[in-house]
C-alpha positions in Angstrom: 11.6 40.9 32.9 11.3 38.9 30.0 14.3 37.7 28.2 14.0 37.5 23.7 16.0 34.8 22.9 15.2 34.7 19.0 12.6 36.6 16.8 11.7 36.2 13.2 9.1 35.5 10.5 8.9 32.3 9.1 8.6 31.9 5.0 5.6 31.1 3.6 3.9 27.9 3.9 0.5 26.5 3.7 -2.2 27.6 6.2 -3.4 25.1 8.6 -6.5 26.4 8.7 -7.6 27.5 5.2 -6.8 25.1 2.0 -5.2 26.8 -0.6 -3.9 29.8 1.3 -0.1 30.3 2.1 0.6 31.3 5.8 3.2 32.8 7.7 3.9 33.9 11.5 5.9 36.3 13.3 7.9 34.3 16.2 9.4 35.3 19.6 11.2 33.1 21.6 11.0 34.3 25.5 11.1 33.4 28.5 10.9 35.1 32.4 7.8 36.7 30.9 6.4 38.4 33.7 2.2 39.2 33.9 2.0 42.9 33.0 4.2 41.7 30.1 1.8 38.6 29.2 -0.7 40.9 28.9 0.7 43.5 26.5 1.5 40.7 24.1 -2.2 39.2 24.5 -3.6 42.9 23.6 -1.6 43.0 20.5 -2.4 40.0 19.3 0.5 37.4 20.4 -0.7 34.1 21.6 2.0 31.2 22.8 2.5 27.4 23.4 5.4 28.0 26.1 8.2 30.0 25.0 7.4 30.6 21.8 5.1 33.4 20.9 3.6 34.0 17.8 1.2 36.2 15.7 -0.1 36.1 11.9 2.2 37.8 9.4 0.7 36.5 6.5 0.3 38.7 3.3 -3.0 39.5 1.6 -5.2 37.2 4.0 -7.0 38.9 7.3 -8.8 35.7 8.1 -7.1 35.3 11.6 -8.9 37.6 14.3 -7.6 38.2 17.0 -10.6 38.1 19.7 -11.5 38.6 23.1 -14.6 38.0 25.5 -15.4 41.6 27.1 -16.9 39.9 30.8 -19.2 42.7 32.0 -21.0 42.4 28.8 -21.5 38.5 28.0 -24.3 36.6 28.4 -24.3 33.5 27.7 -26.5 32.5 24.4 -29.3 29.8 24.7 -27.5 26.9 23.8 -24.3 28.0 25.6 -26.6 27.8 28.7 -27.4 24.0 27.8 -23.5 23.5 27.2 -23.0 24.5 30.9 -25.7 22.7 32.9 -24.9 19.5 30.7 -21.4 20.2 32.6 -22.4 20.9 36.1 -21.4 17.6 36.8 -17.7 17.8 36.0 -15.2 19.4 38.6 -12.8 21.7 38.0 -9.3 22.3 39.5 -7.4 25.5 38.8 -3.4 24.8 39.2 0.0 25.4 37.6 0.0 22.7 34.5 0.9 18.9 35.5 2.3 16.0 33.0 1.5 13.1 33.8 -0.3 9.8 31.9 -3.6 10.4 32.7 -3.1 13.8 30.8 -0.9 12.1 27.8 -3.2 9.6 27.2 -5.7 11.9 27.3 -4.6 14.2 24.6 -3.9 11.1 22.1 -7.6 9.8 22.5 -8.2 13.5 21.6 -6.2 13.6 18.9 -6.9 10.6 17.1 -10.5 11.4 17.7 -9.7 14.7 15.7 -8.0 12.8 13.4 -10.9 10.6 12.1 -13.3 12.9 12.6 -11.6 16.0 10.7 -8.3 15.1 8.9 -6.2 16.3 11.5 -2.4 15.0 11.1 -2.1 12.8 13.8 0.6 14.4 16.7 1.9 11.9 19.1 3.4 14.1 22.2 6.4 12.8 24.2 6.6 14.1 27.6 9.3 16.6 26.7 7.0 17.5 23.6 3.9 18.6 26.3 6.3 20.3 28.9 7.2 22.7 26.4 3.7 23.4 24.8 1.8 23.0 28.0 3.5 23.2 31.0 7.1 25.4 30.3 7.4 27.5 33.8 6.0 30.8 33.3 4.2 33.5 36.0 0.8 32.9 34.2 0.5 29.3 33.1 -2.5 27.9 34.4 -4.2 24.5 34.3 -7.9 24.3 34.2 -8.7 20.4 34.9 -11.9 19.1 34.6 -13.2 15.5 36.8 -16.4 13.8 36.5 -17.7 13.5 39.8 -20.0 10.7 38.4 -17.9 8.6 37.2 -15.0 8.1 40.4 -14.0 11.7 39.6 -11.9 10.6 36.5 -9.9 13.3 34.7 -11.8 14.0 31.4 -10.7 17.4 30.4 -8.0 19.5 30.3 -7.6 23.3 29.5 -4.3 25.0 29.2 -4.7 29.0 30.0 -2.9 32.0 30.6 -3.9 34.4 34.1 -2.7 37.9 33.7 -3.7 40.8 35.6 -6.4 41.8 32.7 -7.5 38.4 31.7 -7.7 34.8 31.2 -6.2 33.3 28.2 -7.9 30.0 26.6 -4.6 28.6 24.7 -5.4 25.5 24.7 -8.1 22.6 25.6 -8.1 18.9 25.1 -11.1 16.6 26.4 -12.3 12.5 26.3 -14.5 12.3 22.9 -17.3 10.2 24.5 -18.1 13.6 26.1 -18.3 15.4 22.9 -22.1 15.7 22.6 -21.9 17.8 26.1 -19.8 20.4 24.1 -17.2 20.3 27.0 -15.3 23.1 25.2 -18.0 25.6 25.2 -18.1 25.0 29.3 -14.8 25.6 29.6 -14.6 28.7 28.2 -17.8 29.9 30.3 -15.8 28.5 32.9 -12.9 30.7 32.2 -15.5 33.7 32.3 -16.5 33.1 35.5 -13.0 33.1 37.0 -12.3 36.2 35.3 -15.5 37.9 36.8 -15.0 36.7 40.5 -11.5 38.2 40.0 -12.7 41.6 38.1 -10.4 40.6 35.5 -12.1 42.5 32.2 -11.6 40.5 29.5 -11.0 36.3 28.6 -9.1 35.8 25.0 -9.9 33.3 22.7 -6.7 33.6 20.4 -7.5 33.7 16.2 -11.6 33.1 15.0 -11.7 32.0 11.2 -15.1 31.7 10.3 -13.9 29.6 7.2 -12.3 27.0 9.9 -14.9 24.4 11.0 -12.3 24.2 14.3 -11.8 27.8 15.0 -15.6 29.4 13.7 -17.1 28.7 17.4 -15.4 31.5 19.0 -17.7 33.9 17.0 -20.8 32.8 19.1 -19.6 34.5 22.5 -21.3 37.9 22.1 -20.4 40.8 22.3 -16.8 40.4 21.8 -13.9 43.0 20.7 -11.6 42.3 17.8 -8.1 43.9 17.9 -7.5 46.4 14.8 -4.1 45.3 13.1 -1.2 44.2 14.4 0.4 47.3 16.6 4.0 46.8 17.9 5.1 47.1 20.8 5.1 50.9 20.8 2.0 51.7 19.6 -1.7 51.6 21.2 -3.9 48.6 20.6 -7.1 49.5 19.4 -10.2 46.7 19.8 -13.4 47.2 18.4 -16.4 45.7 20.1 -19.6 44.0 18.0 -22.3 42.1 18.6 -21.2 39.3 15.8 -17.7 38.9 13.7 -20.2 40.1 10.7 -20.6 43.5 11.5 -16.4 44.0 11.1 -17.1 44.2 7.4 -14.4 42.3 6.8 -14.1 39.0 4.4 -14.1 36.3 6.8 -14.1 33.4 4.0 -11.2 31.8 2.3 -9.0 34.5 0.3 
């Protein structure tokens, strides 16, 4: 059963992914989180690196939807086709998360990639740093890594998930940037559907989409998809809402 070590909502600060806009999230520290558990917090909107959970609290701003792949339904678009033959090359492995350098080094050549490419802050992980975003012991931490079998099967991408008894959880993915222009991101998370399938697991979640966020606005091209209504605690029903496209929620997707 899962232990609460701290809870709270930080104060206001600015958004990382709208300029302008302040932010703030609600914060759970736990740990022992078993899977039924993982996946009540998923459905209501929670999303986690390791122990520390977390869910938009912000005032006045909706921007951050809370969305999720319904399996039976998808098909994949045109282009999302393309994404995945371009990938049928690289092999994946399905484990609990490793450290090691191969996977370091490969997150800073994403990062600084990131960096000059979109005016991320640069974020240099220590091993201790990536063991307690990635790789912190949990029931339903999985590592989806991905080897190019045509190039000596090197390690080129690497995507940090969630398994539950409902789902798969896309939490995280990092990948080499010379194989950018295969859109190994977009594979993965048709990857992750496929898993979820051949396991009748209903639905994969992608976490936030903010249409205003050139990083986060790709989620809203996996059709149809459900977006969680509100932020229900722990006693209350979640309620999701299926569409065809994020426009149809009549919401304001754009910067406050």
């Amino acid at each position: 059963m899962a232990r609460l070590l701290h809870a709270g909502i930080e104060d206001p600060r600015p958004c990382s992914y709208l300029p302008d806009v302040p932010a703030s999230l609600e914060h759970r520290v736990m740990v022992d989180v078993l899977p039924d558990e993982a996946d009540a917090l998923l459905c209501r909107g929670w999303r986690h690196f390791g122990p520390g959970w977390f869910r938009p609290a912000c005032t006045g701003c909706q921007a951050c939807l809370s969305t999720r792949i319904v399996v039976d339904a998808f098909s994949p678009s045109r282009s999302q086709r393309r994404a995945e033959r371009l990938a049928r090359h690289l092999r994946a492995e399905v484990s609990k998360p490793v450290i090691d350098d191969a996977r370091l080094n490969l997150f800073h050549a994403w990062q600084r990639d990131r960096a000059q490419a979109r005016g991320w802050e640069m974020s240099e992980l220590s091993v201790q740093d990536y063991f307690m975003r990635f790789a912190f012991p949990s029931s339903v931490a999985r590592e989806v890594a991905y080897y190019d079998s045509e190039a000596d099967n090197r390690l080129v991408m690497v995507a940090i998930c969630d398994e539950t008894p409902q789902a798969w959880s896309a939490i995280f993915c990092f990948y080499d940037p010379a194989y950018a222009r295969i859109s190994p991101g977009i594979a993965n998370i048709l990857r992750l559907v496929d898993l979820a399938r051949a396991t009748s697991r209903p639905f994969v979640y992608l976490g936030y989409c903010v249409l205003a966020c050139q990083s986060l606005r790709y989620k809203a091209a996996f059709r149809p998809q459900e977006l969680l209504v509100g932020l229900p605690g722990d006693d209350e029903t979640p309620r999701w809402d299926r569409m065809a496209t994020l426009r149809e929620a009549g919401l304001v997707l754009s910067q406050p």
